[in-house]
C-alpha positions in Angstrom: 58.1 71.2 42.6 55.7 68.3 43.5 57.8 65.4 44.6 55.2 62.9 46.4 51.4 61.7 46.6 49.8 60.7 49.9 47.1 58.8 50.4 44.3 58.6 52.9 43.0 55.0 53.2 39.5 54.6 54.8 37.0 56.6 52.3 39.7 57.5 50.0 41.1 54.2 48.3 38.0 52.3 49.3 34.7 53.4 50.6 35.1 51.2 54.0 33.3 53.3 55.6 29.9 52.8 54.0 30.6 48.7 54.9 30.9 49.8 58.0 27.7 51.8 58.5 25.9 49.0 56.1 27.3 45.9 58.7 26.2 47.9 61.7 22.6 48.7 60.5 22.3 45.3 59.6 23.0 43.4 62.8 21.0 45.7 64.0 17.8 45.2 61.6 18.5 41.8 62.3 17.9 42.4 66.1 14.9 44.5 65.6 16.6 47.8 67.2 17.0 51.1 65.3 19.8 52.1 64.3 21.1 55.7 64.2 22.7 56.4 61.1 22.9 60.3 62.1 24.6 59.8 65.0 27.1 57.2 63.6 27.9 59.7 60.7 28.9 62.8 62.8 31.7 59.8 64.4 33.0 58.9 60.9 36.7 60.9 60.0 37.3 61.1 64.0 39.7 59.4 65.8 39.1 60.6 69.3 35.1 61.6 69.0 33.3 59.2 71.2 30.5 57.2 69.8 28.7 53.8 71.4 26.9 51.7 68.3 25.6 49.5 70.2 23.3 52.6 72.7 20.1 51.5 71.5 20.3 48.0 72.8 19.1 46.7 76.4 22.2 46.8 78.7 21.9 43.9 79.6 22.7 42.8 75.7 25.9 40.8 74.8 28.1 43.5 73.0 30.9 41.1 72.3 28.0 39.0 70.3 27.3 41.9 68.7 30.7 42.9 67.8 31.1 39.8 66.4 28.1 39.3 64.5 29.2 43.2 63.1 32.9 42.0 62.3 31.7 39.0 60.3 29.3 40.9 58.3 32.3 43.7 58.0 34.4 41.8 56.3 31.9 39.7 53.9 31.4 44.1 52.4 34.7 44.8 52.8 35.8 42.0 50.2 33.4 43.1 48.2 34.6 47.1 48.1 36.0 48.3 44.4 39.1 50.5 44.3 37.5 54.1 44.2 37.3 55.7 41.2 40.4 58.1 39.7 42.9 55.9 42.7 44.9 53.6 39.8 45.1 56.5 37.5 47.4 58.6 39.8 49.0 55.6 41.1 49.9 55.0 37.2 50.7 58.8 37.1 52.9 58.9 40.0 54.8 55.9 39.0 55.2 57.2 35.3 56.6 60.6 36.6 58.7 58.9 39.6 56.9 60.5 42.4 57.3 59.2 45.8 53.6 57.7 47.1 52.9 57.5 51.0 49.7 56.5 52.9 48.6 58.9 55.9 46.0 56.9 58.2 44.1 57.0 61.3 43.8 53.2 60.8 46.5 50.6 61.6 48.9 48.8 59.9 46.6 45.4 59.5 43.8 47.3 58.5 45.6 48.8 55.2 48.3 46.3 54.6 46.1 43.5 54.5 43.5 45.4 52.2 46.0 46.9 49.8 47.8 43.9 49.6 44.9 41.5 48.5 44.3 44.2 46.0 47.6 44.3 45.0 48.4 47.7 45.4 50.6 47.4 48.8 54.1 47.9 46.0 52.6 51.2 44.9 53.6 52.8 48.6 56.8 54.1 49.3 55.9 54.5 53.1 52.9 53.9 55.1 52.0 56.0 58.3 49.6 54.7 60.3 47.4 55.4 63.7 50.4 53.5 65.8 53.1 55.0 64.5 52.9 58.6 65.8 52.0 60.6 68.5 48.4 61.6 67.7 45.9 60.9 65.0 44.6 63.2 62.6 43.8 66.2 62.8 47.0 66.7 64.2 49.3 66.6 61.6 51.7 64.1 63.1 51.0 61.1 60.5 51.7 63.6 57.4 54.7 64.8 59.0 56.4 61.4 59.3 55.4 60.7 55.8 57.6 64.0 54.7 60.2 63.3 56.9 60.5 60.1 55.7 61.0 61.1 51.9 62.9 64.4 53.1 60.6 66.8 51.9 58.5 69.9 52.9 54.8 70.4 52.6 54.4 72.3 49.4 56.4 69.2 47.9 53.7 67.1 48.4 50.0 66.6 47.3 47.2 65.5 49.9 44.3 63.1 49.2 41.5 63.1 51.9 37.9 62.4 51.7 36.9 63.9 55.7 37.3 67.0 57.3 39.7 65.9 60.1 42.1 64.0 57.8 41.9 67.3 55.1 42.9 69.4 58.2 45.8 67.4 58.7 47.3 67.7 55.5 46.6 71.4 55.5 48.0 71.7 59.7 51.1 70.1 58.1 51.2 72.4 55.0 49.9 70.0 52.2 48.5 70.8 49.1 45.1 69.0 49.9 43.0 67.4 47.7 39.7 65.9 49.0 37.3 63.9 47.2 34.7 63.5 50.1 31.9 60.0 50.3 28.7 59.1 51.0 29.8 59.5 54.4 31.7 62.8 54.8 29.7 65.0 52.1 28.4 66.8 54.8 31.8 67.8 56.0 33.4 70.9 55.7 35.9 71.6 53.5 36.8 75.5 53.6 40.6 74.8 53.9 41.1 72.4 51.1 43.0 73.4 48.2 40.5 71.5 45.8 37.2 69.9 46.5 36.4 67.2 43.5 33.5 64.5 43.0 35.9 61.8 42.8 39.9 61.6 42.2 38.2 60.4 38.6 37.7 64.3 38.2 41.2 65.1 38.0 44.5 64.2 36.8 48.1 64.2 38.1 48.9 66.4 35.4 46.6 69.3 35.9 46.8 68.9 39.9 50.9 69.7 39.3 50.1 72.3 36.8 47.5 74.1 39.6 49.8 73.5 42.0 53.4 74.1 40.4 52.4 77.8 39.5 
């Protein structure tokens, strides 16, 4: 039986990760310096892969300037982000059908606190499991295990929502149903493993994943 939903943050709840690739292309229009999109994508789902943004500019260029100028623009998008489409719905569902709801995240605390509580969805989450509160970031499946242990549960008790290949494998290294409902910036990724591959969490409801997944 299906006691709990967890939540991805970045991609999944909101599309943060387009503002970010729209705040760095713009600082770096606004310098005159191309910016490579390509590259950027390939780092987007991946904790430990090893990008620099700022490679196309002189070295002798003021990265912290930079940084800042990106940051600024960051958060003018980020206020700007909609909840994704189909998130509500099984938030309603969950709460309707008194499911346990965690969040399973390679970004910290501040990061999703202060966005889901200006939103006002921060009281939907039972438990949040962030990038600093366990040993390794996805796609080990260390922040999906403390999420079970916390409600007491076992994989197949619980339903996965990812939108990137790293975060997907996760769910599925930690034995998830896994749901993944992939962006603008993770289309591309690949998604073999995954229980369920949908446009957006629009596409489904909480009933008919715990039907699929109750057989």
């Amino acid at each position: 039986m299906i006691r709990a939903l967890v939540f991805d943050f970045d991609g999944l709840i909101l599309d943060t990760e387009s503002a970010l690739i729209r705040a760095y292309a713009e600082v770096h229009a606004a310098h005159g310096v191309p910016f490579d999109e390509a590259a950027f994508l390939r780092s987007v789902g991946h904790a430990d892969y090893s990008f620099d943004p700022w490679h196309a500019f002189e070295k002798r260029t003021d990265r912290v300037a930079l940084e800042t100028e990106r940051r600024a623009r960051n958060r003018e998008h980020d206020l700007a982000l909609p909840v994704l489409p189909g998130v509500i719905a099984l938030l309603n569902a969950a709460r309707d059908r008194q499911l346990q709801v965690g969040l399973a995240s390679n970004s910290r605390h501040e990061h999703c606190e202060r966005h889901l509580g200006r939103l006002g969805l921060l009281p939907r989450f039972h438990f949040l499991a962030c990038r600093e509160d366990a040993p390794s970031p996805k796609p080990e499946p260390d922040l999906y295990k403390l999420v079970l242990n916390r409600f007491g549960l076992r994989g197949h008790e619980a339903i996965a929502f990812e939108d990137s290949h790293t975060g997907s494998l996760a769910a599925k290294r930690a034995h998830l149903w896994t749901v993944v409902a992939p962006g603008p910036a993770t289309a591309h990724h690949d998604f073999a493993h995954a229980d369920l591959r949908v446009a957006t969490l629009a596409d489904v409801t909480l009933a008919a994943l715990l039907a699929r997944f109750e057989a």
